[in-house]
C-alpha positions in Angstrom: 69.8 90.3 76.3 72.3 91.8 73.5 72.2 95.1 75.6 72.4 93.6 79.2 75.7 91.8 77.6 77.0 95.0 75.8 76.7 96.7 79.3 78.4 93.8 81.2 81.3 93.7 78.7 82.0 97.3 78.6 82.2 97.4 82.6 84.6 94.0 82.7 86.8 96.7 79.8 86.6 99.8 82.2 87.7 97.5 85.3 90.5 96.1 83.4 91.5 99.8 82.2 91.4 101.3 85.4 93.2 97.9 86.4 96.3 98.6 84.1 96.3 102.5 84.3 97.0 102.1 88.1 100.3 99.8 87.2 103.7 101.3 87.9 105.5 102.5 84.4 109.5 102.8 84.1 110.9 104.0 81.5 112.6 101.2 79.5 116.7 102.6 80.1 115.8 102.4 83.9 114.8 98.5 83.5 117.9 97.4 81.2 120.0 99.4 83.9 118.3 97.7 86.8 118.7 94.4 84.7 122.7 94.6 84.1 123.3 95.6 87.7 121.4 92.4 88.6 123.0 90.0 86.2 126.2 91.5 87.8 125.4 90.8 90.9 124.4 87.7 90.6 126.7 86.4 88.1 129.2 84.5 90.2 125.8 82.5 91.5 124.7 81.8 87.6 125.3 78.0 86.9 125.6 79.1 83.4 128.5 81.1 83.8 130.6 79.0 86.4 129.3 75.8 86.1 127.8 73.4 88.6 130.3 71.8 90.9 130.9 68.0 90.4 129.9 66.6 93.5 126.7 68.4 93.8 125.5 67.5 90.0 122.7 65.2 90.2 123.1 65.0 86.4 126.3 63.9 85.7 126.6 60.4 84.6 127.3 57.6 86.7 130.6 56.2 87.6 130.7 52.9 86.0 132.3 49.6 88.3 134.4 46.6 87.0 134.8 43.9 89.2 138.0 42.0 88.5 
């Protein structure tokens, strides 16, 4: 059984190997470039960074009413 399982685990190991050796590698100055040219294309969409427009804020806090 010990062997049958040693077998088993080792081929699960070479899948996952061969698995992660076929994955696309960049190099890591490519990805922060690609990353900054996103965030500065898509920084005029960010809420963070311009807010979220009044009307359209389903949390902002509800208008209170008196009646006189």
């Amino acid at each position: 059984m010990t062997s049958n399982s040693n077998v088993s685990n080792m081929r699960r190991l070479v899948e996952q190997l061969k698995l992660e050796a076929s994955v696309e590698r960049i190099k890591v100055s490519q990805a922060a470039a690609e990353l900054q040219q996103f965030c500065l294309q898509n920084a005029s969409k960010d809420a963070l960074l311009v807010g979220v427009p009044t009307g359209s804020n389903p949390f902002r806090e509800p208008r209170s009413c008196t009646v006189v």
